[in-house]
C-alpha positions as CSV (number, residue, x, y, z in Angstrom):
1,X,-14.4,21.0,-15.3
2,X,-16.9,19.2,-13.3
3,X,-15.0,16.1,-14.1
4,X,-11.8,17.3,-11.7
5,X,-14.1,19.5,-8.9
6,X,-14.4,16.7,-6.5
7,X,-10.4,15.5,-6.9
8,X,-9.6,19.1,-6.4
9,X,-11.7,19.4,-3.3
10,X,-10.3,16.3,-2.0
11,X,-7.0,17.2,-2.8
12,X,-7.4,20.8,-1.1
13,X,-9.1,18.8,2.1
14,X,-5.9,16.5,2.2
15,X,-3.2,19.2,2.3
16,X,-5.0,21.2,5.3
17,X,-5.6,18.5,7.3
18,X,-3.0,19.3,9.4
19,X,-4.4,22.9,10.1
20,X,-7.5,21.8,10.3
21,X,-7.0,19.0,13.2
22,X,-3.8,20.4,15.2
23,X,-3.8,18.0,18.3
24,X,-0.5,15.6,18.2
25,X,-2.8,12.5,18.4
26,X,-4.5,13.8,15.0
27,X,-1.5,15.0,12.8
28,X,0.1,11.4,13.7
29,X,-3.3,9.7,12.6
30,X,-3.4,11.6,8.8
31,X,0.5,10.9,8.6
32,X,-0.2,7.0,9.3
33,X,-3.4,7.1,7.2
34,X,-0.8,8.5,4.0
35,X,1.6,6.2,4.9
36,X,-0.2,2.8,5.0
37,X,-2.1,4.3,1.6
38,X,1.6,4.5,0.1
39,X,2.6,1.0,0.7
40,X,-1.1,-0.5,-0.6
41,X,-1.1,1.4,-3.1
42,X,2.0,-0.2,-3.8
43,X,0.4,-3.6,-3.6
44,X,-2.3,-2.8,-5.7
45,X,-0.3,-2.8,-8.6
46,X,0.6,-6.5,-8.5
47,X,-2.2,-7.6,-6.7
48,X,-5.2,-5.7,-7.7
49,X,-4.2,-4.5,-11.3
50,X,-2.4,-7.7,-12.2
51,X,-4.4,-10.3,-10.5
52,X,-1.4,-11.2,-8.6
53,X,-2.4,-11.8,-4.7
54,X,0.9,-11.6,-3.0
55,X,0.7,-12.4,1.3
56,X,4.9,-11.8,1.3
57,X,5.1,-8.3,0.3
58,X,6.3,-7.6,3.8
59,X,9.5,-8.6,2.5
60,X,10.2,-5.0,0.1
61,X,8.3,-3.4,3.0
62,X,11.7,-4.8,5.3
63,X,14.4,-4.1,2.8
64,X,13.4,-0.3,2.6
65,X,13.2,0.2,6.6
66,X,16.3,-2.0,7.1
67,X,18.4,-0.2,4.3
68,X,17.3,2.8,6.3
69,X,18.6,2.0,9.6
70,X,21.0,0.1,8.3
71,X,22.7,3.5,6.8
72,X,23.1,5.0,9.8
73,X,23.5,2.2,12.4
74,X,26.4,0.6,10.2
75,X,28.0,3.9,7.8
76,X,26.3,7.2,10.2
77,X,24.6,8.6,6.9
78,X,21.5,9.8,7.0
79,X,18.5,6.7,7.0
80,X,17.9,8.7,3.4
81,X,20.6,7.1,2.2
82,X,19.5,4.1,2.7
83,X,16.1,4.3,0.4
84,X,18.0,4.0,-3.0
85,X,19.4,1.1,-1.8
86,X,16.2,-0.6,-0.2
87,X,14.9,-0.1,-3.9
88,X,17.1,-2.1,-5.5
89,X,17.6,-5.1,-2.9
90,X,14.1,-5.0,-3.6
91,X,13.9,-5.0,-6.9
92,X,16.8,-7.7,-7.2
93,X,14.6,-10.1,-4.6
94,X,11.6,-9.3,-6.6
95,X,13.5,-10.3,-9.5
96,X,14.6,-13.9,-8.5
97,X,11.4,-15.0,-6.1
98,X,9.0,-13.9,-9.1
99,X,10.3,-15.8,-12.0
100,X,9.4,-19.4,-10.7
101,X,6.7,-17.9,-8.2
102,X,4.7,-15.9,-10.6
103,X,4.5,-19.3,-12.7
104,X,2.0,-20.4,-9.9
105,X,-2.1,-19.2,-9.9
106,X,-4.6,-18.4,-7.3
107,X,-3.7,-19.6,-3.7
108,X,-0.4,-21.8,-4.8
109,X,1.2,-18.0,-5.3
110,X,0.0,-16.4,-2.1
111,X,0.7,-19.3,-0.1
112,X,4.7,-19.1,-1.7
113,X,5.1,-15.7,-1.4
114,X,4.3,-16.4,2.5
115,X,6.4,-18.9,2.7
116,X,9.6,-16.5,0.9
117,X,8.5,-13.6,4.1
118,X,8.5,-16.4,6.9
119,X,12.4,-17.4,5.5
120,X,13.4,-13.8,5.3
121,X,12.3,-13.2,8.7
122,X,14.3,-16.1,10.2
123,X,17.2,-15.3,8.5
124,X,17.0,-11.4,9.4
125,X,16.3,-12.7,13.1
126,X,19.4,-14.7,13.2
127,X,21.6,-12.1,11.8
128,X,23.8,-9.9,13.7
129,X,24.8,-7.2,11.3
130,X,21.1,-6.6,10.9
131,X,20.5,-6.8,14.6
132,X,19.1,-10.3,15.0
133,X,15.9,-10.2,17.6
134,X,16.9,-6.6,18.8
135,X,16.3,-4.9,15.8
136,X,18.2,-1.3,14.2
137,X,18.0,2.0,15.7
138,X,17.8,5.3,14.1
139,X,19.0,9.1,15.5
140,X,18.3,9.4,18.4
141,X,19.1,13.1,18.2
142,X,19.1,14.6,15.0
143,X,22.0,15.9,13.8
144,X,20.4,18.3,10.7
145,X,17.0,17.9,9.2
146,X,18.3,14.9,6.9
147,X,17.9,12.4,9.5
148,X,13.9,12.8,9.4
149,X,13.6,12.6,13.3
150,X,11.3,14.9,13.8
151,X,9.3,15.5,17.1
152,X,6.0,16.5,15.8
153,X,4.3,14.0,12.9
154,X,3.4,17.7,10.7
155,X,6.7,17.0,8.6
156,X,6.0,13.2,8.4
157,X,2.3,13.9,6.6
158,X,3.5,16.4,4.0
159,X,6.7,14.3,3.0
160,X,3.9,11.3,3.0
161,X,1.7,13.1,1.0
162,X,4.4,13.8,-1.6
163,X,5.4,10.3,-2.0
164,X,1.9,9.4,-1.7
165,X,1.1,11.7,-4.8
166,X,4.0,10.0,-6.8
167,X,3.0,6.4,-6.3
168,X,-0.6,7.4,-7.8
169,X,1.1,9.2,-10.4
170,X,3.4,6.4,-11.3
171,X,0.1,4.2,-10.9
172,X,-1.8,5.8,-13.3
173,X,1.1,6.3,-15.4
174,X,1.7,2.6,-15.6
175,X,-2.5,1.9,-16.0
176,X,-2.6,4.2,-19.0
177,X,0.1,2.7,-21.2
178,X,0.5,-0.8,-22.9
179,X,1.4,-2.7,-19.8
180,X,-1.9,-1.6,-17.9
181,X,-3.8,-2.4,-20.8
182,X,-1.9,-6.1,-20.8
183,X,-2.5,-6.1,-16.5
184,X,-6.0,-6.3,-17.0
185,X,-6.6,-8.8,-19.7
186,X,-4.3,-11.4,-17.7
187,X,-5.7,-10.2,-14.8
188,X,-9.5,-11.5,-16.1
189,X,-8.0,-14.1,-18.2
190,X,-4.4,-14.6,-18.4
191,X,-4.8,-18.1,-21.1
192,X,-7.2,-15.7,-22.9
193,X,-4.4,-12.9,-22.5
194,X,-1.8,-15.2,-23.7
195,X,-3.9,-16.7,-26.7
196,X,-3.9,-12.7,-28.2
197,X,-0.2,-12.5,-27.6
198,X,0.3,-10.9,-24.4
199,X,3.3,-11.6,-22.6
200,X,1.9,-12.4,-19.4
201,X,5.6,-13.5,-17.4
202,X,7.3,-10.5,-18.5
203,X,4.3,-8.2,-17.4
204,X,3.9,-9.8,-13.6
205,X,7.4,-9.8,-13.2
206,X,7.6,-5.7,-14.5
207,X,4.7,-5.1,-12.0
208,X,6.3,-7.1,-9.2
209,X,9.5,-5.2,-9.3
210,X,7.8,-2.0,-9.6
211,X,5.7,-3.1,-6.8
212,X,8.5,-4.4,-5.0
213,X,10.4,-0.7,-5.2
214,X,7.3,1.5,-4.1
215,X,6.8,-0.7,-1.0
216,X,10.3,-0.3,-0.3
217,X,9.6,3.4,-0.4
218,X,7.1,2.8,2.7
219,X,9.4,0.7,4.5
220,X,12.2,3.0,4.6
221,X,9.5,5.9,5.2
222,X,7.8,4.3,8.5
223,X,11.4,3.5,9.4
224,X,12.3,6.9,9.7
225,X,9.4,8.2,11.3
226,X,9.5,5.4,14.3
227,X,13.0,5.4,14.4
228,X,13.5,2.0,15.2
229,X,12.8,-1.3,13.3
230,X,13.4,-5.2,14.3
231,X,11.9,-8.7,12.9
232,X,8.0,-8.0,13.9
233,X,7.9,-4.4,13.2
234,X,9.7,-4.6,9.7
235,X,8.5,-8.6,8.6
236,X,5.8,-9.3,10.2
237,X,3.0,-11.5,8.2
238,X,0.3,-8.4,9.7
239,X,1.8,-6.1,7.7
240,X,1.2,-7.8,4.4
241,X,-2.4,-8.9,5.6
242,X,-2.8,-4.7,6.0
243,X,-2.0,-4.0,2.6
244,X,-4.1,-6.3,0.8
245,X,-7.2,-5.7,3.2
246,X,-6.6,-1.9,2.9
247,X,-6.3,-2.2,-1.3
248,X,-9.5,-5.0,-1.5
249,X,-11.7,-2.6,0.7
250,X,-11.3,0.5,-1.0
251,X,-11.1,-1.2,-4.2
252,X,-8.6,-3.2,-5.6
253,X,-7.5,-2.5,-9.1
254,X,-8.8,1.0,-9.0
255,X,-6.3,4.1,-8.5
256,X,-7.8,5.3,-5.4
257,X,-8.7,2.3,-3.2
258,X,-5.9,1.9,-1.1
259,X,-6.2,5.2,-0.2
260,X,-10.4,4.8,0.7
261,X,-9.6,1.3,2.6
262,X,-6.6,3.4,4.5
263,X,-8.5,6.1,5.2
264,X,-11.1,3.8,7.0
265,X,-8.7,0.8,8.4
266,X,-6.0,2.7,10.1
267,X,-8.6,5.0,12.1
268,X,-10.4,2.3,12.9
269,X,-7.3,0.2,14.4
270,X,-5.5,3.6,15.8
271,X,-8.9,4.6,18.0
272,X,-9.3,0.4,19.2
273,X,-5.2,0.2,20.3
274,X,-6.3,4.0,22.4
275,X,-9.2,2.6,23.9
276,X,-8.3,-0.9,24.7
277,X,-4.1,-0.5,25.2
278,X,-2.4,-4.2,24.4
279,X,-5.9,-6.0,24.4
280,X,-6.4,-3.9,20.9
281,X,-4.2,-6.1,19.3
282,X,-6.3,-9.2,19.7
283,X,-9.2,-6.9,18.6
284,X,-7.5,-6.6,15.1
285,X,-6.9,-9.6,14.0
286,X,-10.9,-10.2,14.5
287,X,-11.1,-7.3,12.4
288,X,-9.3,-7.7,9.7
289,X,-10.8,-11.3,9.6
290,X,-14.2,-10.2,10.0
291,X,-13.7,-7.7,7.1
292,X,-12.4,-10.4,4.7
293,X,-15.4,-12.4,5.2
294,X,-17.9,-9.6,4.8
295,X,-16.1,-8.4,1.5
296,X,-15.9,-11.6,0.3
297,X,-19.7,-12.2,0.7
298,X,-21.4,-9.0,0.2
299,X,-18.8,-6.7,-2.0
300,X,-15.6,-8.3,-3.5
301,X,-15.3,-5.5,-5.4
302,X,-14.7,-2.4,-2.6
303,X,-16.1,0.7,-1.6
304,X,-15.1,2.6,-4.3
305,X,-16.8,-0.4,-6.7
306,X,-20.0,0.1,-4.6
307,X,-20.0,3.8,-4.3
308,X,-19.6,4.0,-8.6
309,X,-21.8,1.5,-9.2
310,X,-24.4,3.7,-7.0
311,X,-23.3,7.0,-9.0
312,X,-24.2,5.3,-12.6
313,X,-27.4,4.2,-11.4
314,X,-28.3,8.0,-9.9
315,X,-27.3,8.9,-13.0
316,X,-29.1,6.9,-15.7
317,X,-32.0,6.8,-13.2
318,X,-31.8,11.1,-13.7
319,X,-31.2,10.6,-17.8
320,X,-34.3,8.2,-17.7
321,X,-36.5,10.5,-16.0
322,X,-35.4,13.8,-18.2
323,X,-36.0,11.5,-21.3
324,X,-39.8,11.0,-20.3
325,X,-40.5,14.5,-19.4
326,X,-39.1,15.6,-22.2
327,X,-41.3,12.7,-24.5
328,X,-43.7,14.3,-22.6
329,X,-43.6,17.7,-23.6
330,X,-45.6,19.6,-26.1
């Protein structure tokens, strides 16, 4: 029982957020924290669990929001519509870019995978039916509750927090069975991994696609809730350099991280854009730079590493101290 209090008093914490802090500027801060915990979560599974760092997943991240908009903009379905589809474009892309790009290691992979966003964003930019420079559109008025414009973010969170809830389940799911199991030994050694008969392409490529689909999710999710998507916004390098800062502060390769490096990140870049308008943006970058170095240095492993490592050694410093009173005793 003890083992599940804490998750359940998150967990209760989480879902009255939204009663708890009311103003507009607050509900829109949880939903954005859920959201960006969604899509690096989703990166965690190929880049924290399998070792894999990828720099390009902005590219699944712009096939959900596009397949979104592109529903209604092009067919006047609802941007719902479009999620299934993001999924598989993504998969399909994950698909053909992994098999010769998971063949490369360390900083030969990242630096393809950047190379496969910057392509995808020049060819979305010089594309009409996907609105070249200008970008895609949602509702601008909704027409029934299907087209997820909504004015206040209050729906936004809950729908965030379901999806949220999903991707860990499917997370844990995934670490739990055979293929986490095979994750982790190519992730510390993949020759070792291979040498005891793991098959190390097949497993990166499974946890790019599946990666590749739950970021898609996000995509088509922060799609609907801005309503509006172009090259930057939906391909942009920043978005990709998020999710991986967000998963390797909280703790990469552990089921909660993304959500601790979210919960800390977004805040943090939310309350700088408020305070210092466009000059914020600048501010970021500095950030998130400044944040990679100290992680690097200090704590490669995360918050969450740090914070359990701390909680073993209160504990065995406790058992150690009941031990001797209880050599001690008469």
């Amino acid at each position: 029982m003890r083992r599940f209090l804490w998750p359940t008093i998150v967990l209760v914490l989480v879902i009255a957020y939204p009663l708890l802090f009311t103003t507009p500027f607050q509900q829109r801060l949880g939903a954005l924290i859920l959201l960006y915990a969604i899509i690096a979560s989703a990166w965690n599974i190929v880049g924290g669990y399998a070792g894999q760092v990828s720099v390009g997943h902005v590219v699944f991240f712009g096939c959900g929001a596009y397949a979104a908009m592109g529903a209604y903009a092009h067919f006047a379905l609802s941007p719902l519509v479009g999620i299934p589809a993001g999924i598989v474009v993504s998969v399909l892309i994950a698909a053909v870019v992994g098999v010769p790009t998971l063949r490369l290691s360390g900083h030969y992979f990242s630096m393809a995978t950047i190379a496969v966003s910057e392509l995808v964003r020049l060819i979305v930019t010089n594309v009409d039916y996907l609105g070249a420079a200008v970008g895609l559109s949602g509702p601008t008025v909704p027409r029934n509750v299907f087209d997820m414009s909504f004015t206040s973010a209050l729906p936004y969170y809950y729908l965030f927090l379901a999806t949220l809830l999903i991707t860990l389940g499917i997370t844990w799911w995934m670490t739990s069975s055979r293929m986490g199991f095979y994750l982790r030994a190519i992730r510390d050694s993949e020759r070792a991994a291979r040498s005891l008969g793991a098959p190390a392409s097949r497993i990166k490529l499974y946890a790019f696609m599946l990666s590749a689909g739950l970021t898609s999710v996000g995509g088509s999710l922060y799609a609907m809730m801005f309503g509006f998507i172009d090259p930057e916004s939906g391909l942009g390098i920043l978005i990709s350099v998020k999710m991986l800062i967000m998963a390797a502060l909280g703790g990469a390769g552990l089921l909660f991280g993304p959500l601790i490096g979210a919960a800390i990140l977004v805040p943090l870049e939310e309350i700088s854009n408020n305070l210092l308008g466009g000059k914020g943006a600048g501010l970021t970058f500095v950030v998130y730079g400044a944040i990679i170095v100290l992680l690097a240095r200090f704590q490669p492993g995360g918050i969450l590493t740090l914070l359990n490592r701390l909680w073993a050694r209160r504990r065995t410093s406790r058992s150690s101290v009941t031990a001797e009173g209880a050599s001690h005793a008469p």
